[in-house]
LOSEDO-516638 format. One record per atom (N, C-alpha, C): residue in one letter; x, z, y. Coordinates in steps of 0.05 Angstrom, whole numbers, plus 5000, padded with zeros to 4 digits. Atoms other than C-alpha are relative to their C-alpha. Layout:
BEGIN
aXZY/...
//
This chain:
BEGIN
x498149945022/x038789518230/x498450144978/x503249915022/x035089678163/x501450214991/x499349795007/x036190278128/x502750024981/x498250055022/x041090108071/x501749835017/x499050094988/x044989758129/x501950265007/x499849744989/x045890458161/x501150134987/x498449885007/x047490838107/x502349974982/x497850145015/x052390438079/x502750045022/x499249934980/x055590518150/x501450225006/x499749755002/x054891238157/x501850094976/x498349855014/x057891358094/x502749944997/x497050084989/x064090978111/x501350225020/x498949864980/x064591388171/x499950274988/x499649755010/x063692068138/x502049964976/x497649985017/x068591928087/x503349955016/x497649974989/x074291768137/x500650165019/x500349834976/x072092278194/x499050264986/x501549695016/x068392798150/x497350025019/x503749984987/x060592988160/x499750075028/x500149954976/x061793438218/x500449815028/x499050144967/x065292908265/x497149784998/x501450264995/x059492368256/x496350175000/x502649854996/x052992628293/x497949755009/x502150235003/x046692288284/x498050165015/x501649834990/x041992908309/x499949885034/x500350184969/x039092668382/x500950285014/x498949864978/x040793338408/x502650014997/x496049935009/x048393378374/x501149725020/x499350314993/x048592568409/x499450065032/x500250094979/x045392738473/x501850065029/x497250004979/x052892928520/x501049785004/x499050305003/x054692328501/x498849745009/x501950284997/x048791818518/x499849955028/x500649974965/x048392018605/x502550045001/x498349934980/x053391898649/x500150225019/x498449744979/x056992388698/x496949955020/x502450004972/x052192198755/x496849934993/x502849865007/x045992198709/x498249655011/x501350314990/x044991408729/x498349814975/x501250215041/x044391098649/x500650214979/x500249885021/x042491378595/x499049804978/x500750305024/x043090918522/x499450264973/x500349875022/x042091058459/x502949904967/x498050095015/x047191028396/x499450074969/x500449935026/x046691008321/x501450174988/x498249785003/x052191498317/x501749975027/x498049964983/x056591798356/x502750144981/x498050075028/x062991868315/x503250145021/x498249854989/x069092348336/x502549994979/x497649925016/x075492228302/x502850105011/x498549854985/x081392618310/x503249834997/x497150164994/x087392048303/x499849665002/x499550314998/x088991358309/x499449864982/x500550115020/x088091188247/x496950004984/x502850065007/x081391468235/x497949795024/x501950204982/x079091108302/x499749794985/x500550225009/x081690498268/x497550044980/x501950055019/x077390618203/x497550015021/x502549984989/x071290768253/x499549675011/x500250324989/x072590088281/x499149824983/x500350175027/x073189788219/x497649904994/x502949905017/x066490028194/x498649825026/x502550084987/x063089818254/x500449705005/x499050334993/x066589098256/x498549844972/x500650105021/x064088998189/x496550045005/x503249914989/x057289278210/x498549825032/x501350074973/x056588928266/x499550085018/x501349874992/x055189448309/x502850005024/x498449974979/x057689508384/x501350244995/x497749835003/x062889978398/x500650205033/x500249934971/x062990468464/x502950164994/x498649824997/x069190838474/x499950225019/x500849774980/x068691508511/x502050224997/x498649734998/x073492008539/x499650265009/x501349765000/x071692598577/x497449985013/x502850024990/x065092248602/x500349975033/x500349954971/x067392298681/x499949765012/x500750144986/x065791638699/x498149875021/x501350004977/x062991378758/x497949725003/x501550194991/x060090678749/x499049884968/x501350075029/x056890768672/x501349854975/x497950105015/x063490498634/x499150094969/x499749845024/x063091038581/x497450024983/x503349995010/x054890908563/x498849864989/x501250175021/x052090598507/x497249815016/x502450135000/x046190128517/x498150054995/x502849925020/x038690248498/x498849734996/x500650275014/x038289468481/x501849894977/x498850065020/x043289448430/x500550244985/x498649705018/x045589878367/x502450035003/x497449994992/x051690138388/x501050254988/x499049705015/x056090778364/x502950045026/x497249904973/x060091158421/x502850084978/x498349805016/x065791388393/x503050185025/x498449844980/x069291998430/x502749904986/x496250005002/x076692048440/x500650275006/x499749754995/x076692778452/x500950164987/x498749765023/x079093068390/x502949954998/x497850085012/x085792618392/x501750095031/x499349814978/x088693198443/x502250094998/x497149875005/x095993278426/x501449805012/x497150104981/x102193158465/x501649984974/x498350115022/x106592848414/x502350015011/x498149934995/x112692808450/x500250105033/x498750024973/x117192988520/x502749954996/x497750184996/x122992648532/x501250035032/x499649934973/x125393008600/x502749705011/x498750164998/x131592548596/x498749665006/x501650324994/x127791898590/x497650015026/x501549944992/x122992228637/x497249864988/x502450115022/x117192088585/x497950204992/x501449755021/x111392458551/x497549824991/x500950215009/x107892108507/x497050224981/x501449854991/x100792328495/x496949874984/x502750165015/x094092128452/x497350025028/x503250034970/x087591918498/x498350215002/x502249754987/x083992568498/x501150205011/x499749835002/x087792958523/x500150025034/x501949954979/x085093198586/x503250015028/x497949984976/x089493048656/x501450195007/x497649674986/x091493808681/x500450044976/x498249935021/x093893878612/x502149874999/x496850224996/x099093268621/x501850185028/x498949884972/x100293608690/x501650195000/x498249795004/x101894228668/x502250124975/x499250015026/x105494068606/x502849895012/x496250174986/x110693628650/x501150195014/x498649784981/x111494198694/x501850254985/x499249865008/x112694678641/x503649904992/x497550134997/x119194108635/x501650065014/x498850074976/x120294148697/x500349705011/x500250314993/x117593508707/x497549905024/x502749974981/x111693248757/x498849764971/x501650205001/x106392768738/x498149965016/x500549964970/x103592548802/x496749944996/x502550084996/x097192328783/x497150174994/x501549794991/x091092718812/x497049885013/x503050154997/x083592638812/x498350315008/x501449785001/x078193128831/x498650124967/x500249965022/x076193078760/x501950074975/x496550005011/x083693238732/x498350234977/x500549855019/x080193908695/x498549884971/x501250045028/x076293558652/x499849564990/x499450275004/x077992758657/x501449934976/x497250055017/x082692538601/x502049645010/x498250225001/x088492038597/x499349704995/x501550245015/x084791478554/x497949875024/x501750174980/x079791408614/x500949935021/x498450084987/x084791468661/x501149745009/x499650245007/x087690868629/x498549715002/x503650165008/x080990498620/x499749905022/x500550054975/x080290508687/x501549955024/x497350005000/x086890468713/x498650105032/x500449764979/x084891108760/x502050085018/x498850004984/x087591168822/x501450325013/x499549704988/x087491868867/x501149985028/x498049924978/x091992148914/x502549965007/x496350034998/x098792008902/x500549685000/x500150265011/x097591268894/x501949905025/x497250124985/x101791148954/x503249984999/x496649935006/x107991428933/x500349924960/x500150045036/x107091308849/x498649814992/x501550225013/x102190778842/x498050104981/x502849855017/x095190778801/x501150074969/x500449825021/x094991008730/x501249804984/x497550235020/x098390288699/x501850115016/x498050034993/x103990348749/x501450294978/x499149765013/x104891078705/x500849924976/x500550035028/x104690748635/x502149824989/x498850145014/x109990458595/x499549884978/x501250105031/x106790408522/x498250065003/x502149975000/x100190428499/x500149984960/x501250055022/x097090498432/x497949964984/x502750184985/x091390108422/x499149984966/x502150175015/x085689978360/x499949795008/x501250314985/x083689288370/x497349934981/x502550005001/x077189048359/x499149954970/x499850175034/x078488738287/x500550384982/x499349805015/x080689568266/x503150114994/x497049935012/x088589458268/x500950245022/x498849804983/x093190008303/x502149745011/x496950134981/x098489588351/x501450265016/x498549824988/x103490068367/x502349965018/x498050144976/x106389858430/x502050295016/x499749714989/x108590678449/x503449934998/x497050075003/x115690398473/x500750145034/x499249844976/x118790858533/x502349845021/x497850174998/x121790218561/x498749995027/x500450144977/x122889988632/x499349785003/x499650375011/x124389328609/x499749984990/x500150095023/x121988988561/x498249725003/x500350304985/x121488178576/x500349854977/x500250195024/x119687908509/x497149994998/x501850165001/x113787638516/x497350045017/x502249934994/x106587708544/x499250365005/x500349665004/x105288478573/x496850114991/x502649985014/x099588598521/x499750325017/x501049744985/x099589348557/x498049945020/x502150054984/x096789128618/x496949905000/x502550175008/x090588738579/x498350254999/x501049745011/x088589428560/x499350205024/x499949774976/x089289898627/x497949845011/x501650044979/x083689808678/x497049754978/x501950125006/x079489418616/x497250154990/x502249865002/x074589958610/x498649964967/x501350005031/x074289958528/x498749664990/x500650435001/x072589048529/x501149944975/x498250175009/x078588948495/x500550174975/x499249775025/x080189538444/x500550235015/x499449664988/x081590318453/x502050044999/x496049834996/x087190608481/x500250334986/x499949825026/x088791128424/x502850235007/x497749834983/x095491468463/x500949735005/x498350164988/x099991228510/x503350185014/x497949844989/x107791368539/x499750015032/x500249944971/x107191618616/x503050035010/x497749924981/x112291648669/x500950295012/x499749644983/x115192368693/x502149995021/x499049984968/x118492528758/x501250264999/x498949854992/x122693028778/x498650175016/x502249804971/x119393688812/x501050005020/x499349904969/x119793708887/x500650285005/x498449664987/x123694258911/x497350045026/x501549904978/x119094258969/x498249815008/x502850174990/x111894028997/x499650065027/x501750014971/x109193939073/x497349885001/x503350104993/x102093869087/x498850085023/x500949904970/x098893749148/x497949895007/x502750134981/x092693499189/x500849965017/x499250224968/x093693029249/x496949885009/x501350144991/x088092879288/x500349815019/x499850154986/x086992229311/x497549845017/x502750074985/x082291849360/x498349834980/x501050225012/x080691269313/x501249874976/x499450165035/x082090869235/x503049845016/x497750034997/x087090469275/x502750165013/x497649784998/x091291049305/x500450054985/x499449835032/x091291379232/x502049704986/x498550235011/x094490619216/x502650065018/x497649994987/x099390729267/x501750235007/x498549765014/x101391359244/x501149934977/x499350015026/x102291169173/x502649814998/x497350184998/x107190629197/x502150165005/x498349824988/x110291209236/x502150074972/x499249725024/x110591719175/x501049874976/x498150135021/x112991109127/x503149855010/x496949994976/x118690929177/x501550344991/x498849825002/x120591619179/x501150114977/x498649805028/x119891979115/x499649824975/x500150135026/x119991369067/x497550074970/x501549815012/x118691559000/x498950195000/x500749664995/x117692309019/x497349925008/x503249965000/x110492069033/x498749994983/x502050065029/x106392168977/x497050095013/x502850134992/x099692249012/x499149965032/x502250034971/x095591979070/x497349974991/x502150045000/x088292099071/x498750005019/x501549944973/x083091989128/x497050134992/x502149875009/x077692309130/x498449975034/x501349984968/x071992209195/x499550355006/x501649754990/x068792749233/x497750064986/x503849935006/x061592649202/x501450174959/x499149805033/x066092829129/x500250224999/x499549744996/x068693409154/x497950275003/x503549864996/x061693659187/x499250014975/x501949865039/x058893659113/x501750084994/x498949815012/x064393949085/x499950325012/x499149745000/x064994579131/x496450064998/x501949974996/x056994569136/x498750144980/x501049925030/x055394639063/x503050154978/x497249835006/x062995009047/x500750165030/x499849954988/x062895419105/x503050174999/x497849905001/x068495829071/x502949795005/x497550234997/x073195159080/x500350015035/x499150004973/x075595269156/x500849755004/x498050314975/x076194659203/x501950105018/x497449954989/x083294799233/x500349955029/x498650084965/x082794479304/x497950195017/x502249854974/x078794799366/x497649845002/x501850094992/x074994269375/x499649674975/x500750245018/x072193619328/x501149755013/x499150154990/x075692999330/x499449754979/x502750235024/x073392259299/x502250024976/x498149955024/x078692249251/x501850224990/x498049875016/x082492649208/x502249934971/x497550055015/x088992539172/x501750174990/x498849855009/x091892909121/x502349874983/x497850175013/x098592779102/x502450214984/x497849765010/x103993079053/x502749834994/x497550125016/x110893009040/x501450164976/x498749785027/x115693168977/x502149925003/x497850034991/x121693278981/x502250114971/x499349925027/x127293348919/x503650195020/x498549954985/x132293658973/x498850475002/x500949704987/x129494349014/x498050015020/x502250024973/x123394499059/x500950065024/x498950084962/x127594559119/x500549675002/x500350324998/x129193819105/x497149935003/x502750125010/x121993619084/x499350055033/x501349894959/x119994079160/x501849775014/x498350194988/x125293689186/x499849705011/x501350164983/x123593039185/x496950024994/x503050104991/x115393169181/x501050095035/x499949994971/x117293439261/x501349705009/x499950244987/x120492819267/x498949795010/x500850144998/x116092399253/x497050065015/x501549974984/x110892759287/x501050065034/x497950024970/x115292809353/x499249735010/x500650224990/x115092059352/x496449885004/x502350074997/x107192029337/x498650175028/x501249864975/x105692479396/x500949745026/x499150244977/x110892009446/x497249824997/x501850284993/x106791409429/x497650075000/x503550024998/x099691699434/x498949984984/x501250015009/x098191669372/x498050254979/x500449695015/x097192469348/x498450045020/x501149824976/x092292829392/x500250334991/x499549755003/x093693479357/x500350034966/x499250035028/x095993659287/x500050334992/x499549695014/x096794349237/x501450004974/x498450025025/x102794429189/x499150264982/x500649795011/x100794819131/x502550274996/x497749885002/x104895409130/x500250224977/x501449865031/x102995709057/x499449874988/x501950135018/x101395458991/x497450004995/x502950005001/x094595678998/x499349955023/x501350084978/x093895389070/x500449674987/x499550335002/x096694699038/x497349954984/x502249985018/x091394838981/x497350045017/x502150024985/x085795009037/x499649695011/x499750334991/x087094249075/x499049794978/x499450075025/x087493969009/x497050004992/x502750005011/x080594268996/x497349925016/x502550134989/x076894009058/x499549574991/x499150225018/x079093309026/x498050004974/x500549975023/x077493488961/x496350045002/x502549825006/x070593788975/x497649785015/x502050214997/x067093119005/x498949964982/x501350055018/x064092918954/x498350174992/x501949825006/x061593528933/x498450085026/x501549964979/x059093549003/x496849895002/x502350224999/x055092968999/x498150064984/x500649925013/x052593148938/x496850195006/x500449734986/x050293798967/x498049875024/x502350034977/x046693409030/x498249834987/x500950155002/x043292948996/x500949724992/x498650185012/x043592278956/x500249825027/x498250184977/x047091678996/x501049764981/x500350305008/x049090958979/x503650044991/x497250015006/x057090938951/x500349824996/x498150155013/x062390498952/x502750025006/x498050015009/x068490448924/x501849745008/x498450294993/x073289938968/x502249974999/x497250044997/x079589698970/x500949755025/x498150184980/x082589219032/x502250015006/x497149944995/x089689079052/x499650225022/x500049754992/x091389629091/x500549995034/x500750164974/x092289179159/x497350025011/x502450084994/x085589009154/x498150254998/x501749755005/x082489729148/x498349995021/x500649974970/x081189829221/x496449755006/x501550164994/x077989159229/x497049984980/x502650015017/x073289219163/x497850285007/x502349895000/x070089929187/x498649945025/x501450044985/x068789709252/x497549795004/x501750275010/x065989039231/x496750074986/x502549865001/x061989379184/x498350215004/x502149854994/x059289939213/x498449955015/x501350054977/x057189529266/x497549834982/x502150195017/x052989039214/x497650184987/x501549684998/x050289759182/x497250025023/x502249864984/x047090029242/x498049695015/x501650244983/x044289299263/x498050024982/x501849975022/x041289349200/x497750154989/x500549755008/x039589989192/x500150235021/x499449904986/x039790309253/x499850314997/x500649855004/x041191019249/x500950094978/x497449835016/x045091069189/x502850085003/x497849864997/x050891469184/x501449964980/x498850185022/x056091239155/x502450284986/x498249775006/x061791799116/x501349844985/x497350095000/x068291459114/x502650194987/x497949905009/x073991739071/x501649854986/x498850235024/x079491539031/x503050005000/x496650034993/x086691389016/x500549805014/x499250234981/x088591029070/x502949905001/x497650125011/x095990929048/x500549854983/x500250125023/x093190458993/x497949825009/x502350204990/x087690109029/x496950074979/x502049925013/x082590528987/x498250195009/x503249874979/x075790719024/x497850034985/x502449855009/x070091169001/x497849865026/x501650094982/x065590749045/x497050064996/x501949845013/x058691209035/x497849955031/x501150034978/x052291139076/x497350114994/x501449905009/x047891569086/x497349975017/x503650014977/x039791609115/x500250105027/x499449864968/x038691679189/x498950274991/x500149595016/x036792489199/x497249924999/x501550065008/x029792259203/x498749934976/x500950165024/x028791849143/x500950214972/x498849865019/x028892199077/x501649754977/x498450125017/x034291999017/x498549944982/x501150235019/x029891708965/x498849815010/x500850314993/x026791259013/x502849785012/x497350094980/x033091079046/x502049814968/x500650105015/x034990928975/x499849684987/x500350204999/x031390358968/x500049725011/x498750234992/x035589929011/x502349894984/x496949945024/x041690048956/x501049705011/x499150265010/x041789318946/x500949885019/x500350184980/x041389039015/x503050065010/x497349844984/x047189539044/x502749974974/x497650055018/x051289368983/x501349675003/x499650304985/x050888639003/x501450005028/x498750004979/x052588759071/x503350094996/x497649915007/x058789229050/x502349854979/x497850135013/x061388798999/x500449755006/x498850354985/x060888069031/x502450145025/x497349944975/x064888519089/x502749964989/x497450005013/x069988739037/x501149704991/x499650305001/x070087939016/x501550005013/x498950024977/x070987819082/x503950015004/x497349844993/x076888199093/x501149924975/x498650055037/x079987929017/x500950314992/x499349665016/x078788658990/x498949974974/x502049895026/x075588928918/x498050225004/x502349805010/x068989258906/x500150154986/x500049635014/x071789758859/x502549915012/x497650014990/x078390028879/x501250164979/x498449845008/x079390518837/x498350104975/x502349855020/x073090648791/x499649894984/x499650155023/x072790118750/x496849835006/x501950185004/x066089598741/x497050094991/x501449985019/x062389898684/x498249794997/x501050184993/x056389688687/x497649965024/x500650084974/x054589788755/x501049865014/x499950244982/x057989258784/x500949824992/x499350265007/x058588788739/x499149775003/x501250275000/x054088318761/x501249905026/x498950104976/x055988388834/x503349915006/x497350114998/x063688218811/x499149734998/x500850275013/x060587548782/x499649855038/x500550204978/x059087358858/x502150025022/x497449954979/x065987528889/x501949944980/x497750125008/x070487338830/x499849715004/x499950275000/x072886578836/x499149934963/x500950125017/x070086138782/x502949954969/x498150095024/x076886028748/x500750304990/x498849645015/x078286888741/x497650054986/x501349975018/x072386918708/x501049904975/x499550225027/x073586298659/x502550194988/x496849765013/x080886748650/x499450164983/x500949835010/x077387338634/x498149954969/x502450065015/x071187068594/x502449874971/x497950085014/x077786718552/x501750264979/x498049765019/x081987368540/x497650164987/x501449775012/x075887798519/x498749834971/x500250105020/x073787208468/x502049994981/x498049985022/x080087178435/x500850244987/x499249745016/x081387868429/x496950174987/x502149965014/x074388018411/x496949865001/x501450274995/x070787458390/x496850064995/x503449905006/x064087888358/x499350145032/x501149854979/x063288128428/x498550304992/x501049735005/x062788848402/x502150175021/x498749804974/x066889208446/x499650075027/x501449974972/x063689558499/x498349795016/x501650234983/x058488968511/x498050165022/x501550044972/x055488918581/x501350195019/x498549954971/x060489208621/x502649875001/x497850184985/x065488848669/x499649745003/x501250224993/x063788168648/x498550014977/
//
């Protein structure tokens, strides 16, 4: 890009953003260029911060006329390099972080309608101040925003009882690649006129245009929560519990997670203040909550029920109802604190799966057995929502071997784990999105015609291929 290219550019963008928002300095640029996990690092001819919809559009504008790729970026917490410019093309990030206002609540419509930066526990606690919930919950909730949320169409914890982060979204308000605003921000259930351009947008990771605000779903607060731990012998007892505890308490289940033994061992190992609850270690662990819009003698009510019947049939070997909000919040945090476990022991191989939720059982046995044939001696750290068929399937070096050499199988054990997930008709991301770490390996598990689909909608809606090129497809 020649010079008089550039600042013909730049001065577009400082006249609709002002000097301050458009940083060219490599240190004012460099939060923005590395991902969360420190995997890619690009480079950008600006990075460009505007604070509404309308200046995004002009930023678009400018760079549609300029030619210049386009990264959209929310609070950076992504996991598979979505939000990261390139160092083979001239590109310009442009944050979404300044466009941080709650525009409306609509307790009646149960609505709250909400621009893309504005960071998750602020939607959270903004519905609550309603008196409203919004169920959706990430370890990254403090500093994630909505816009990536969206992007990625982010899953969590509640995804069994609420669904991922589209099932939340009624409108959206979208740039599109050309610079226009489409203001789709309609608080509708229904609405069966024509093509649902919303959905093109959720889970497209910035391809298609930026999600600029959107209207969310709100919920009614639970009068009352149950949270408990159930240990079980094995992945398919924790399945035959979940049948139990969705028999019993229906909706009232909003989470199931499993969690192995070897998770837990790193969590209390390297969080020693996080107490493991049973006497003795058991291979699984299942944490499950209910909500209830009634009373916690109901909510107690039927969780005994339905653990009454999981004991009959053999499938509980011993369980612990939280009996405090800060014991539900302890449980909650041996969950929560895998990751940072792992972290904490050493690097390890991740993935992000999804299988029907039948087939769980059969895919870790399958593959852990292909694993250790492979690899004998790795250890595998199994977590996940298992009321969604969404597995943290993580693998780490035998104790022997150290983690950067271990490492250098990435590729092999990613092959094995994702021809499994094939196998089993699951997805390689579940919940994290593509970027552009796995976009090549979608190319050898999507069918030939969902490509052609895709490679179709992303030309028509943006035919200069500036929008977030080289991730997804």
């Amino acid at each position: 890009m020649n010079a008089s290219h550039l600042d013909s550019f730049l001065a577009l963008c400082r006249a609709a953003l002002g000097e301050q928002h458009v940083l060219t300095d490599a240190a004012d640029q460099a939060p923005y260029l590395t991902d969360w996990r420190k995997r890619y690092t690009g480079e950008a001819v600006a990075v460009l911060r505007p604070g509404s919809a309308e200046e995004v559009a002009a930023a678009v504008h400018a760079c549609h006329a300029h030619k210049l790729a386009v990264v959209p970026q929310g609070g950076n917490t992504g996991l598979c390099g979505g939000a990261t410019p390139q160092a083979d093309q001239a590109s310009v990030v442009i944050s979404l972080q300044r466009l941080n206002r709650v525009r409306q609540v609509d307790p009646l419509n149960n609505t709250i309608t909400v621009e893309a930066g504005v960071i998750l526990q602020q939607l959270q606690d903004t519905a609550r101040e309603h008196g409203r919930l919004f169920p959706l919950s990430l370890a990254a909730e403090g500093s994630c925003t909505i816009g990536g949320n969206l992007s990625t169409n982010a899953g969590g914890t509640a995804v069994l009882r609420y669904g991922n982060t589209r099932e939340l979204c009624l409108g959206l308000e979208v740039v599109t690649p050309a610079g226009e605003i489409w203001d789709g921000l309609r608080g509708l259930r229904k609405d069966n006129t024509g093509y649902d351009l919303r959905d093109l947008f959720i889970g497209a990771e910035g391809t298609l245009g930026i999600i600029t605000a959107a209207v969310m779903k709100l919920y009614p607060l639970p009068r009352a929560r149950v949270t408990a731990l159930a240990a079980v012998a094995n992945p398919r007892a924790a399945l035959a519990l979940l049948a139990i505890a969705q028999q019993r308490a229906g909706a009232m289940l909003t989470g199931f997670e499993l969690m192995s033994e070897r998770c837990l061992s790193l969590v209390t190992t390297h969080y020693p203040q996080l107490r493991y609850p049973f006497d003795r270690p058991h291979p699984q662990v299942v944490l499950l909550e209910l909500s209830d819009n009634e009373s916690e003698d109901h909510a107690r009510a039927i969780f005994e029920a339905l653990m009454e019947t999981a004991f009959e049939a053999g499938v509980v070997q011993d369980a612990v109802v939280a009996e405090s909000v800060q014991q539900s919040r302890d449980f909650w945090n041996l969950r929560e604190h895998i990751p940072l476990a792992q972290v904490d022991d050493g690097k390890n191989i991740k993935h992000d799966i999804a299988v029907p939720i039948s087939r769980i059982a059969d895919f870790i046995d399958t593959t852990d057995a292909l694993i250790q044939q492979a690899f004998p001696g790795a250890r595998m750290v199994t977590f996940g929502h298992l009321g969604d068929g969404n597995l943290h399937y993580n693998v780490s070096p035998p104790v022997d071997e150290s983690h950067d050499t271990f490492l250098g199988n990435s590729e092999a054990i990613n092959l094995i784990v994702h021809d499994s997930v094939h196998a089993h008709r699951g997805s390689i991301s579940a919940e994290h999105g593509l970027g552009q770490l796995k976009r090549e390996e979608n190319r050898r598990y999507k069918s030939g015609v969902e490509l052609a689909m895709m490679r179709a909608i992303k030309q028509a809606l943006d035919p200069q291929g500036l929008m977030n090129p080289g991730k997804v497809i």
